[in-house]
N, C-alpha and C positions, 0 to 999 in steps of 0.2 A: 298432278295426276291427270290434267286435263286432257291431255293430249295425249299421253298414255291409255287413255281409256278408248279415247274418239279412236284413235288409231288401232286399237286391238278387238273391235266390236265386229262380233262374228255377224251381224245379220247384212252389215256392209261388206264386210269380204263375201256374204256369198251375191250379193248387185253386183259386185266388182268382176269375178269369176263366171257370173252369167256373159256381160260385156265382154269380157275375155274368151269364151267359149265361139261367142258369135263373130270375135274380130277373125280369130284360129282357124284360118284353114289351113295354104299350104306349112308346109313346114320352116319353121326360123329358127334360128339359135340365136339365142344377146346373153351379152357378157356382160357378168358385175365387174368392177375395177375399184371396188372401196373393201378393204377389211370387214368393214363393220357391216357393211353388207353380208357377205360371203355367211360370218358367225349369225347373222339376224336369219340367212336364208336355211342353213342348217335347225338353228336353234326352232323356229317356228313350224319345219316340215313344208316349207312351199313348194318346192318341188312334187311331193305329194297330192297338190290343189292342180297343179298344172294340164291343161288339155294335153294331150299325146303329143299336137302339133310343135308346144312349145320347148325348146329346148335350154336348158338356164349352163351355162359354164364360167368358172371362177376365172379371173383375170389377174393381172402383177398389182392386185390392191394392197399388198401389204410390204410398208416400208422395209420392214426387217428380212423380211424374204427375198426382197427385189436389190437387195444391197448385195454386192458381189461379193467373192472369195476373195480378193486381190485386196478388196476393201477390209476387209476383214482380218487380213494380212498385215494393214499397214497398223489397224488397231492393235494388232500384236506386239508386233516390233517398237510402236510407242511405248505400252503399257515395261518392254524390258528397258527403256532407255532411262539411264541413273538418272536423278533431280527429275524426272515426268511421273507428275497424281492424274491418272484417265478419271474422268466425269464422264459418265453413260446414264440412258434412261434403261433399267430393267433387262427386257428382251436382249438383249445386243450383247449382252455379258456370257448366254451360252451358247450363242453360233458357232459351229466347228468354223475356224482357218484350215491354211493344209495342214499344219502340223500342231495349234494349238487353241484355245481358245481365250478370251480374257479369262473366263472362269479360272481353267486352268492357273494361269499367270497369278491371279489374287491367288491358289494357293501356295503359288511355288513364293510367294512374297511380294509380287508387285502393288503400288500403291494402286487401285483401282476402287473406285468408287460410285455408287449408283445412287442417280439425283432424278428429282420429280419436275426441274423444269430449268432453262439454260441458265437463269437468274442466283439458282444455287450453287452453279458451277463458279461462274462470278465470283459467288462468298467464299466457297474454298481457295477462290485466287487472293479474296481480301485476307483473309487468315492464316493464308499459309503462304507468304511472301519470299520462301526461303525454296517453293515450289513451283516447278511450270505446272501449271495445270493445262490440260488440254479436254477440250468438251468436244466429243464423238456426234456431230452430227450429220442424223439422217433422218428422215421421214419427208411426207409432200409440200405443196406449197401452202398445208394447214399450218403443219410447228415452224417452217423457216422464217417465216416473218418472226416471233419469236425468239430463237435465235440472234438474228440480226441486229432486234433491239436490243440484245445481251451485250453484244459485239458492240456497239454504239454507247452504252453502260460503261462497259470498260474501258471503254477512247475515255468518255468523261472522267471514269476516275483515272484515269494515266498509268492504268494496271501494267505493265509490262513484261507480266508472269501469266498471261491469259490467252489462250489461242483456242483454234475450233480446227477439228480437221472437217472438210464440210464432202457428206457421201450425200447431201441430199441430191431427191429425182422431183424433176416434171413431169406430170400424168400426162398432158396432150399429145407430146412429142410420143410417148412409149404406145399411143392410142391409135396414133396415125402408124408408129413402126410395125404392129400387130395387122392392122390392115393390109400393110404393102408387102408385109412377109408373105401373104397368100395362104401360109401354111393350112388355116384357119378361117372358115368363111364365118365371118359378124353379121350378122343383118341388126344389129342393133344395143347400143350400149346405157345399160344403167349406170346410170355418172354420179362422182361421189358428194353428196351434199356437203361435207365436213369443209372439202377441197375449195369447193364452188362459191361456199362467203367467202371467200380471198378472193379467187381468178375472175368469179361471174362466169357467162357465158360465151363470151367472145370465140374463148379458142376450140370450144366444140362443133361453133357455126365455122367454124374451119374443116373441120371433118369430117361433119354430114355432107358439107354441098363440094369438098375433094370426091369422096369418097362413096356419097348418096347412101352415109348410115346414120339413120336416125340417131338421137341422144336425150336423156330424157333423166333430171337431177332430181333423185329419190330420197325421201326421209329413209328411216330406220327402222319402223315397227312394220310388222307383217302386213296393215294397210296399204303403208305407204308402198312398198314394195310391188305388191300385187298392182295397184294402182300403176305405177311407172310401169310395168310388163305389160298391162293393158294397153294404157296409151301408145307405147311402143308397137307392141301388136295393130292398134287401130291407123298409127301413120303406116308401118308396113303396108295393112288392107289396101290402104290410099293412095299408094305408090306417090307419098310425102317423105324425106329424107330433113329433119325440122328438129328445131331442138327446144324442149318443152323442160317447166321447172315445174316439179311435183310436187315439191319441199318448198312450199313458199314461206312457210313459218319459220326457217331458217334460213334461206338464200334465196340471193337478187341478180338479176339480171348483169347489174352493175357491180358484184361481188365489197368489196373492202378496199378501194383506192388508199386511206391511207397506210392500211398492211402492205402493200403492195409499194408504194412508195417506199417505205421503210425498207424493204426486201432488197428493192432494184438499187436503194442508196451502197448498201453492203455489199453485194451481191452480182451477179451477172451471167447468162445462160452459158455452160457450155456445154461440150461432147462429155459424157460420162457412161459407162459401163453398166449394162443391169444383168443380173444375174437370169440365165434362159433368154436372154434377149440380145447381149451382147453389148456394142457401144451404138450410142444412141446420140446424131447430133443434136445439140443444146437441149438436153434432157438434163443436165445436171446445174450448179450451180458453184461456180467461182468465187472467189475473192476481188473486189474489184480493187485497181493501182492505193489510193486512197488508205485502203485497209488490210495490204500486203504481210504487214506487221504479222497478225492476230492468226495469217494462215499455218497454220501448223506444218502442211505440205510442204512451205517452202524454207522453215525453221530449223525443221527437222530432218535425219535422213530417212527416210521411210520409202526409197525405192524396194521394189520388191517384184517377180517375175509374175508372168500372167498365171492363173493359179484353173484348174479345170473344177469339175464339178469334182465332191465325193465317188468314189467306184460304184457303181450299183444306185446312187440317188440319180432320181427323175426329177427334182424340185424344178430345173430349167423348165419345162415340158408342162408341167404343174401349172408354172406361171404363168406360160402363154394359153392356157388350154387345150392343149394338146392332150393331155393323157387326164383320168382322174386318178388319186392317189391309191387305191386298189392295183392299180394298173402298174405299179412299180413293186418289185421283189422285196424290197426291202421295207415295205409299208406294214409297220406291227409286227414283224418278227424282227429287223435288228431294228427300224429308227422307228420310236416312241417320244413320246411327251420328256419319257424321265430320259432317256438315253439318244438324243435327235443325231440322224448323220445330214441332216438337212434343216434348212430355216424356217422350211413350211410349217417343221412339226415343233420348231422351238415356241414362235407367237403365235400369241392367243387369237391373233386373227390371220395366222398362216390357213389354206386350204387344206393340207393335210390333219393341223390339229384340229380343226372344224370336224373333217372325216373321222376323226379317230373319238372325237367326243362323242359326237352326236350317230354318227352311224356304225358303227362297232357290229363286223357280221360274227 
C-alpha cells in the first residue's frame, strides 16, 4: 500500500497542480498511449484538475483496440479450421470481424479457449497432442517478450502441435506515424511505464529530437499522472523537447535487456497494419527464419481480404485522437460494453469503454 497511498495523497496533487497552473500558459495538447493510463485518467477525474490551457487526448494505447479487422479475420478463419484449439487472452474473444467473432465461433462449436498467459497455451499443446493449438498473439513489447519464451518452451519440449499467430504492435513506430500523419498536432506524450521496463528509453529519444515532442514515462495513480502532465507542461515552457522518467519505481533508462534479447531471439520487426492507422513500417513483429515452424501465418491458410471499419464505427479516429467517443453516432445507442460494434468498447482499457464507464451523460 505504500505507494498507493504516496501516490494518491491529495495535499501533493494539489503542489503538483499549483506547478502545473504556472508551467500553463499557451495552449498544448499531449497524448496518453498506455491503456492503463487512459482507465487511471477517467477513473480518477484528471481532466477535471486540469488548467483550461491543458488539453489531455487518448492515443492507440490499447492492444485490443489497435489490432485490426483483417486480424481479426484471420482469428476467425483459424478458429473454423478442423484439428485447430485457439488459445486467446479474454478481451480478443468479443471483437467483431467482418462477418464473425471468436465469441460467435465458440458457440457455433469451435474449439476456442481463453488462457491467462502464453505458458498455458503451451499446456494445452502438451495435453492435447491430437490438437494444433494456435495462441492469438497481440499486445505491446510488455507481453511479447512472454510470448517468445513460450515459443522457445516449445522448441524445447519438441511440441510440434504449437504455433502463435503473432498480431503484436510497437509503440514507437505507431508514435512517430501519429506525428507525421499531421492530422493531430501532439506537443507532448505521456509514455507508457508498463512498455518502458522492456524497451527503456532509447526509442522515444528518437522522437522528441525527430520530431521536438517531449516524452515523459508515467506511473499509474493520479500522482503519477499529474506529475508527468506537469513536467511535460514545464519542458514545453522551456522550449526543451527531453525525455524524462517519472515512474522511476518501475522503469529504467536501460529498460530489460534480457526481455528484450529473448524477444529479438524469436522475433523480428516488421510492417503491420493497425487499426485507424493503417500499415505502419516495422511496427509489428515477425517470426524470425529459425522459428518459421511455430508461425501459424505460414502453416495455416488464413489469407483473407482487407477488411474496412464497422459501418458507423469511429474507433479508427478514437485511436488516433481525432474524434472523442461522443462524437461517434453509434456511441451508447447501438455499440455498448454488452453489444460492442467496435474494440474500443470491448477492452476494458478501450477509450470508448473508459467513456462509457465513467462518464455516461
Amino acid at each position: 500500500m505504500k505507494h498507493q497511498d504516496e501516490f494518491r495523497n491529495g495535499e501533493t496533487a494539489k503542489k503538483i497542480l499549483a506547478r502545473l497552473r504556472a508551467a500553463a500558459g499557451r495552449p498544448i495538447r499531449l497524448m496518453e498511449i498506455c491503456g492503463t493510463h487512459t482507465v487511471a485518467i477517467f477513473r480518477h477525474g484528471i481532466r477535471s484538475l486540469l488548467p483550461p490551457a491543458i488539453q489531455l487526448v487518448s492515443g492507440p494505447g490499447c492492444p485490443v483496440c489497435v489490432t485490426a479487422t483483417e486480424e481479426i479475420d484471420r482469428a476467425v478463419r483459424l478458429a473454423r479450421t478442423p484439428g485447430v484449439h485457439v488459445a486467446t487472452f479474454g478481451d480478443l474473444i468479443r471483437v467483431p470481424g467482418t462477418e464473425s467473432s471468436l465469441k460467435k465461433e465458440m458457440a457455433a462449436g469451435a474449439k476456442v479457449s481463453m488462457v491467462y498467459s502464453t505458458l498455458d497455451a503451451v499446456d494445452l499443446a502438451q495435453k492435447h497432442p491430437d490438437e494444433n493449438v494456435v495462441f492469438l498473439g497481440i499486445g505491446f513489447e510488455t507481453t511479447a517478450p512472454t510470448v517468445a519464451a513460450a515459443v522457445q518452451t516449445a522448441d524445447r519440449l519438441g511440441l510440434a502441435n504449437f504455433f502463435v499467430l503473432s498480431a503484436h504492435k510497437l509503440l514507437p513506430p505507431a508514435m512517430e506515424a501519429l506525428l507525421s500523419g499531421g492530422e493531430l498536432k501532439i506537443d507532448g506524450f505521456l509514455c507508457p511505464g508498463h512498455v518502458t521496463t522492456i524497451i527503456g528509453v532509447e526509442a522515444y529519444h528518437s522522437v522528441a529530437q525527430r520530431y521536438g515532442t517531449p516524452c515523459v514515462v508515467t506511473g499509474f495513480e493520479p500522482v503519477d499522472v499529474l506529475l508527468g502532465i506537469t513536467q511535460l507542461a514545464e519542458m514545453l515552457a522551456e522550449g526543451r523537447a527531453d525525455v524524462a522518467i517519472q515512474y522511476k519505481r518501475g522503469a529504467s533508462a536501460e529498460g530489460n535487456p534480457k526481455a528484450r534479447q529473448v524477444l529479438m531471439t524469436v522475433f523480428e520487426p516488421v510492417d503491420a497494419p493497425w487499426r485507424g492507422l493503417g500499415w505502419i513500417p516495422k511496427s509489428g513483429l515477425g517470426f524470425r527464419e529459425a522459428y518459421h515452424r511455430f508461425d501459424a501465418a505460414r502453416v495455416f491458410d488464413l489469407a483473407v481480404p482487407p477488411a474496412p471499419e464497422p459501418p458507423g464505427c469511429r474507433c479508427g479516429e478514437v485511436l488516433r485522437g481525432a474524434v472523442t467517443p461522443p462524437e461517434c453516432r453509434l456511441y451508447q445507442k447501438v455499440c455498448t460494453p454488452d453489444d460492442p460494434v467496435g474494440p474500443c468498447m470491448v477492452s476494458s482499457e478501450g477509450t470508448c469503454a473508459a467513456y462509457y464507464r465513467y462518464h455516461r451523460a
